[in-house]
N, C-alpha and C positions, 0 to 999 in steps of 0.2 A: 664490689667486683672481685676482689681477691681477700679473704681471709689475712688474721692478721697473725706476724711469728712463722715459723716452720710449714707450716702449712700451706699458704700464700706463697714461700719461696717454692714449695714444691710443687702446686701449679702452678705458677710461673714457669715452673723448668720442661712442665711438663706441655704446657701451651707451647713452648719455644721448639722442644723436641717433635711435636705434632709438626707446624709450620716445617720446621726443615725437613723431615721426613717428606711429606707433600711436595715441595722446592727440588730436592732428590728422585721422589719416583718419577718426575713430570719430564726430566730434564734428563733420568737415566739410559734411556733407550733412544734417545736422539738421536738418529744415524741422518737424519736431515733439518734443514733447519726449523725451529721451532715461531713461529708467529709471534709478532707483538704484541698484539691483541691474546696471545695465551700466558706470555708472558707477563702483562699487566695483571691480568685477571688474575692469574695462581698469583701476584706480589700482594693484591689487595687482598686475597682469601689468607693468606700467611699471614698478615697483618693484622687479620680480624683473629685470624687464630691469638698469638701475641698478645693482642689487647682484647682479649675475654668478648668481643664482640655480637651480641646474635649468635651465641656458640650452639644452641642447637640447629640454629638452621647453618652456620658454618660448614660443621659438622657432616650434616647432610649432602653439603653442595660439596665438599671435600668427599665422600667418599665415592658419591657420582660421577667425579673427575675420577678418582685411583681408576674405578673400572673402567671409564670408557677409553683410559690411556691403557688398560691391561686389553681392552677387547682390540685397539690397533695397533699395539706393538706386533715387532717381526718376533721378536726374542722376549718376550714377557718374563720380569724378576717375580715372582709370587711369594716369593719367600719374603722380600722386602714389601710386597704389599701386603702381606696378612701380618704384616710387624705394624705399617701403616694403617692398618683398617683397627686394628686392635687398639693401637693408641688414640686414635681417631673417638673407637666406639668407646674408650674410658671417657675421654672429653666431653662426651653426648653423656653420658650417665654423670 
């Protein structure tokens, strides 16, 4: 699942930074309140991020959420989603 030595740490860091990144975009535009059922779901997709899970299809379902949270936000961050999508698409490759 992870490589071993420097490597391994640095996905590691880098799965960890994906998940928060995701946990951030979802929760940044929030001007009302957010569903439990959205909340679980981005906890278990973070999670799968974290633990190397199904990371291409993660991956996938993770950038599906950034846009469909970018297509109904009032105020859309794009600057923090193409940081998002970028790290995202490192993970996928």
């Amino acid at each position: 699942m992870f490589p071993a030595g420097a490597a391994g740490y640095g996905l590691l860091l880098l799965r960890v930074c994906a998940a928060g990144m995701l946990i951030r975009y979802i929760t940044a535009g929030a001007t009302t309140s957010i569903a439990t059922w959205e909340i679980v779901g981005v906890s278990i997709l973070a999670g799968a991020f974290s633990l190397g899970a199904f990371t291409p299809v993660t991956c996938c379902v993770s950038a599906v959420v950034q846009v469909s949270t970018l297509l109904r936000a009032v105020k859309p961050d794009t600057f923090l989603l193409g940081f998002s999508l970028c790290v995202t698409a490192a993970l996928f490759l």
